[in-house]
N, C-alpha and C positions, 0 to 999 in steps of 0.2 A: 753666597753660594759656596758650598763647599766640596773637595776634590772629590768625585765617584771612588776613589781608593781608601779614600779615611772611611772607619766606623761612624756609624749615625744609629741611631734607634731603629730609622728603616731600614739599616741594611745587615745590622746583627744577623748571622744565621741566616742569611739568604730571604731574609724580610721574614724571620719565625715569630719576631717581634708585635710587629704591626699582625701576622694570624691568630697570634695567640691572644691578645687584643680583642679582634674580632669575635673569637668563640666564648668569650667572656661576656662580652657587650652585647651577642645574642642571649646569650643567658638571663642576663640582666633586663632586657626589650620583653621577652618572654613572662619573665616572673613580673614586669608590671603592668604586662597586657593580663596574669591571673585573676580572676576575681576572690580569690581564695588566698590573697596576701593581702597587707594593709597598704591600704594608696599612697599612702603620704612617708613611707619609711624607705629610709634613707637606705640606695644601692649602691657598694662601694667597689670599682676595679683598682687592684693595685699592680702597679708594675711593678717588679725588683731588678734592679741589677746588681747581680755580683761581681767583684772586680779581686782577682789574686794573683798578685803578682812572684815572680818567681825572685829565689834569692837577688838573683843578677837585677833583678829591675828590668830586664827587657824582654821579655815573656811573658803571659798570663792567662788565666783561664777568665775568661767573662760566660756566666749564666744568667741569663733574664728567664724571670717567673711572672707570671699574668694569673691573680686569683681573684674570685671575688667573695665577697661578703652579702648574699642577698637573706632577706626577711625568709620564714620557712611560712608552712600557711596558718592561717588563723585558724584556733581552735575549735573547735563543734561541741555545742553543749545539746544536749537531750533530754528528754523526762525518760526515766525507767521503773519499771514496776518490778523488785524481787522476791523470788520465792524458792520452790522446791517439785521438781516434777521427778516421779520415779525415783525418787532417792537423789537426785543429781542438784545440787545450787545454783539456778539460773536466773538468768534477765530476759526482760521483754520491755524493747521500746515503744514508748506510748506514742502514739500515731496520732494527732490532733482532726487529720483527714478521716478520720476512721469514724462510721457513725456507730452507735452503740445499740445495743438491740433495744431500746428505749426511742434509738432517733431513727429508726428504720420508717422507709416512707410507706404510706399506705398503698397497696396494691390496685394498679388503673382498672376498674371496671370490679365486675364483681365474680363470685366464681358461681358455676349452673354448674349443675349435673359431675361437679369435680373435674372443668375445666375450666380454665380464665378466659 
């Protein structure tokens, strides 16, 4: 066990060490609860400590950095049909749900007098 007055990881910066941590590692819980990332790729927290000491040796500045490295999402591929409307160069995603006016269902009952 070691003296409450020495530095430790948890006590850098009044424990910013161990939060900084935290907000990383939610980060990380998050992006592999997405379904829009790949499951199986590798999530990385880094801790950094920097340690600079001053000429004399008996001073220094210590910074700890907490980053991570997660997967971005997986990419989305589409069918698109393009053309030209109005003069302008455009796309239209093709809808696989979409019925076409060939698959349109036939209409329940019949029509009288020009009502259904």
């Amino acid at each position: 066990m070691s003296d409450p007055a020495f530095m430790t990881l948890t006590t850098i910066g009044g424990g910013a060490a161990v939060e900084l941590f935290g907000v990383e590692l939610e980060k990380a819980l998050r992006n592999i609860a997405d379904v829009n990332t790949a499951p199986k790729a590798k999530r990385v927290i880094r801790v950094t400590v920097e340690i600079t000491p001053n000429e004399e040796r008996k001073l220094g500045n210590v910074m700890v950095s907490v980053t991570s490295k997660l997967p971005s999402f997986a990419p989305v591929s589409v069918l698109a049909y393009f053309g030209r409307h109005e003069g302008r160069h455009i796309a239209q995603e093709h809808d696989s749900r979409q019925l076409s006016f060939d698959d349109q269902p036939a209409l329940a009952g019949s029509i009288q007098g020009g009502k259904l």
